[in-house]
C-alpha positions in Angstrom: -19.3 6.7 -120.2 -20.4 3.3 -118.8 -18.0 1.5 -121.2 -14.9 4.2 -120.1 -15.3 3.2 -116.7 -15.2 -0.9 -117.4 -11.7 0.2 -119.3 -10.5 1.7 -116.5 -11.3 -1.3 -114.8 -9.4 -3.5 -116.8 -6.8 -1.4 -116.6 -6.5 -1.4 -113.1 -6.9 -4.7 -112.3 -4.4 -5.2 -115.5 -2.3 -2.8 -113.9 -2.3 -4.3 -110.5 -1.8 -7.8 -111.2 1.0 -7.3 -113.9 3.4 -9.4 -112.6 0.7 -13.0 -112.3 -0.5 -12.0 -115.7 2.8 -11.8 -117.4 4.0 -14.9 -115.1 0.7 -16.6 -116.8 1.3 -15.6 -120.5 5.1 -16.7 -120.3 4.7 -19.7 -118.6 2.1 -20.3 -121.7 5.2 -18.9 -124.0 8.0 -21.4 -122.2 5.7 -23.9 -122.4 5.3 -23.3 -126.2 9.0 -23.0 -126.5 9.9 -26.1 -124.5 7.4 -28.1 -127.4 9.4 -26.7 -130.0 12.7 -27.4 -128.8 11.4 -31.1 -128.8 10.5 -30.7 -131.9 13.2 -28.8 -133.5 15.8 -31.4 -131.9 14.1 -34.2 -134.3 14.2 -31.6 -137.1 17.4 -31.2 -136.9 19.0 -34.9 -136.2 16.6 -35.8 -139.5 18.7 -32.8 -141.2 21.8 -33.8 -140.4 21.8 -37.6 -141.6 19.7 -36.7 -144.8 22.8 -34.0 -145.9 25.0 -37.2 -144.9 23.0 -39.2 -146.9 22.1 -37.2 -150.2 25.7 -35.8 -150.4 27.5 -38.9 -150.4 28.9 -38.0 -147.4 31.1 -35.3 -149.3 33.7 -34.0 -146.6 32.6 -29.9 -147.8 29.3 -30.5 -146.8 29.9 -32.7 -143.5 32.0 -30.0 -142.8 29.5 -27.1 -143.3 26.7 -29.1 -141.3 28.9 -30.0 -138.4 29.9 -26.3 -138.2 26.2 -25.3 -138.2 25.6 -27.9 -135.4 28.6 -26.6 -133.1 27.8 -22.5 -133.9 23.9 -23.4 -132.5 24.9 -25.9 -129.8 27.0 -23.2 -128.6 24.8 -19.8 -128.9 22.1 -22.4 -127.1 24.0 -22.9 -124.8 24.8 -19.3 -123.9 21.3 -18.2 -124.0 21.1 -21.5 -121.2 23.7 -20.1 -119.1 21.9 -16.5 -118.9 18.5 -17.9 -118.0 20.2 -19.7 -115.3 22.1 -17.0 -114.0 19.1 -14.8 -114.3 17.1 -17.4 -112.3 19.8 -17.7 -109.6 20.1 -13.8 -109.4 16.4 -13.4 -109.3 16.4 -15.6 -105.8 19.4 -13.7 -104.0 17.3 -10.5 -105.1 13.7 -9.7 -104.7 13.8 -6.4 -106.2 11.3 -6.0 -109.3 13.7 -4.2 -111.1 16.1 -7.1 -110.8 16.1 -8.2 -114.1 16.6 -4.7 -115.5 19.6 -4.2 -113.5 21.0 -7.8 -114.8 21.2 -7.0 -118.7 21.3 -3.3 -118.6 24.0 -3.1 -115.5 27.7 -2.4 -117.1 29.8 -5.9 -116.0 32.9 -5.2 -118.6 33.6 -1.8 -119.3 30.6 -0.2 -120.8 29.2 -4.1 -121.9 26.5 -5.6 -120.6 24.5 -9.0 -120.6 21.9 -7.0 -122.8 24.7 -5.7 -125.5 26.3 -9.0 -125.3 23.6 -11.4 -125.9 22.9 -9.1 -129.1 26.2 -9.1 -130.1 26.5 -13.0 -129.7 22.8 -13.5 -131.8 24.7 -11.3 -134.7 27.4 -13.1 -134.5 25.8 -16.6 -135.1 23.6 -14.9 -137.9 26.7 -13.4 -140.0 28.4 -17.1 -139.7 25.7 -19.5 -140.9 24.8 -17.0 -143.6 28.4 -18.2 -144.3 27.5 -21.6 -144.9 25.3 -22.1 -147.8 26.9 -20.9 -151.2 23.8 -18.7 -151.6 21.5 -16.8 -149.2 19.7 -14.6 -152.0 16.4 -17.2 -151.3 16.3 -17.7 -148.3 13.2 -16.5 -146.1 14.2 -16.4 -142.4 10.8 -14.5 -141.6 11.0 -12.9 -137.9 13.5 -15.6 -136.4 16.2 -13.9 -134.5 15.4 -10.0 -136.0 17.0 -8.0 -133.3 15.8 -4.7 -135.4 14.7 -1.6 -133.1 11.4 -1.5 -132.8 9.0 1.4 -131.7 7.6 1.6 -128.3 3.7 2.7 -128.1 4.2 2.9 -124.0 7.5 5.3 -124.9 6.5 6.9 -127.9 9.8 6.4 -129.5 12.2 3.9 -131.0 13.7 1.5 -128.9 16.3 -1.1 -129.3 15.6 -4.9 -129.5 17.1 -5.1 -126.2 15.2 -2.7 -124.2 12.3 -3.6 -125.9 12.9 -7.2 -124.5 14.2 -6.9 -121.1 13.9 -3.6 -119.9 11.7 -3.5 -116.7 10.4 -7.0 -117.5 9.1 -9.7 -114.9 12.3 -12.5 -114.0 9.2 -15.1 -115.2 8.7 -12.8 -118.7 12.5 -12.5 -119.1 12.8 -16.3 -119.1 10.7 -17.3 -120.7 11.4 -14.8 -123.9 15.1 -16.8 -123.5 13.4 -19.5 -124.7 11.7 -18.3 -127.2 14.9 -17.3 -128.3 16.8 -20.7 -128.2 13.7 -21.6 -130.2 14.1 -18.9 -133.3 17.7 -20.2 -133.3 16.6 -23.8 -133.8 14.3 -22.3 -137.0 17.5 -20.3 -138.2 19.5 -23.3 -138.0 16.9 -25.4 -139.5 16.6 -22.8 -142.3 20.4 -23.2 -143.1 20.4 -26.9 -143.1 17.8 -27.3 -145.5 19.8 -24.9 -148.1 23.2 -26.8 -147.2 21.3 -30.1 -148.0 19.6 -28.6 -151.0 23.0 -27.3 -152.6 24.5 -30.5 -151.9 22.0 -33.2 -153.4 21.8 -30.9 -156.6 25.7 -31.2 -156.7 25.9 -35.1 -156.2 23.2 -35.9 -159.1 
């Protein structure tokens, strides 16, 4: 009995200060994200001189690399726009709900930020899977799965998006964009290393 009420507790004071709490945790998240961007941008320049390097500069694979780089730069900097927008919303609007009413409110037709940003992460996907010869090996783990996922609070299946962003904190919202621009980084990375593997074999 004694250890029901101390759960109760909890869950009121969870319940009560949600919004600090997840402001805490995704601040500890965006923090995470930020050091792996760093990271990830060092990754990648080292990538792209070695496929340079170890392909003898052979135009097919220049080619492939440089199209990886621009297809990341600009899903990046897509996800960069949103957060921004987001942010800038978020102070014109102090409504708690805000950021559910920013992806999941229709702004072309029946599209919304939600659909769109799902449809532009499948996008990228389908065209670097493009750019090595073979993909059969290739272990992308969890980075950018937008699978539905099932929802203990709902006690149903969900999509990725509403899973994500659906009556989350502006602060959680954030900072799960960049975890985001951070799983594309690892995708790209991923695809690099197989264009610069196919390549040196080739050359020697």
């Amino acid at each position: 009995m004694k250890s029901m009420n101390i759960l109760s507790h909890l869950s009121y004071l969870i319940e009560k200060n949600k919004n600090s709490l997840f402001g805490f945790c995704f601040l500890l998240i965006s923090l995470g994200s930020f050091s792996q961007n760093i990271s990830a941008s060092i990754t990648r320049d080292s990538l792209y001189k070695a496929i340079k390097s170890f392909t003898k500069n052979d135009s097919l694979y220049i080619r492939k690399s440089d199209s990886a780089k621009k297809i990341t730069n600009d899903l990046v900097a897509y996800i960069s726009r949103v957060s921004e927008d987001l942010k800038q919303t978020s102070k014109q609007n102090s409504n708690y709900q805000i950021t559910t009413i920013y992806f999941f409110a229709p702004y072309n037709g029946t599209a919304t930020i939600a659909t769109d940003l799902k449809m532009q992460i499948n996008n990228y996907k389908k065209l670097m899977l493009l750019m090595p010869d073979s993909t059969k090996k290739l272990n992308f783990q969890y980075n950018l799965n937008l699978d539905d996922v099932y929802s203990l609070t709902e006690n149903k299946s969900v999509t990725w998006e509403h899973n994500s962003f659906y009556d989350m904190p502006v602060s959680a919202a954030i900072a799960l964009l960049g975890s985001l621009q951070s799983q594309v980084y690892a995708y790209e990375e991923i695809i690099l290393r197989a264009i610069l593997k196919e390549g040196s074999l080739k050359k020697n």
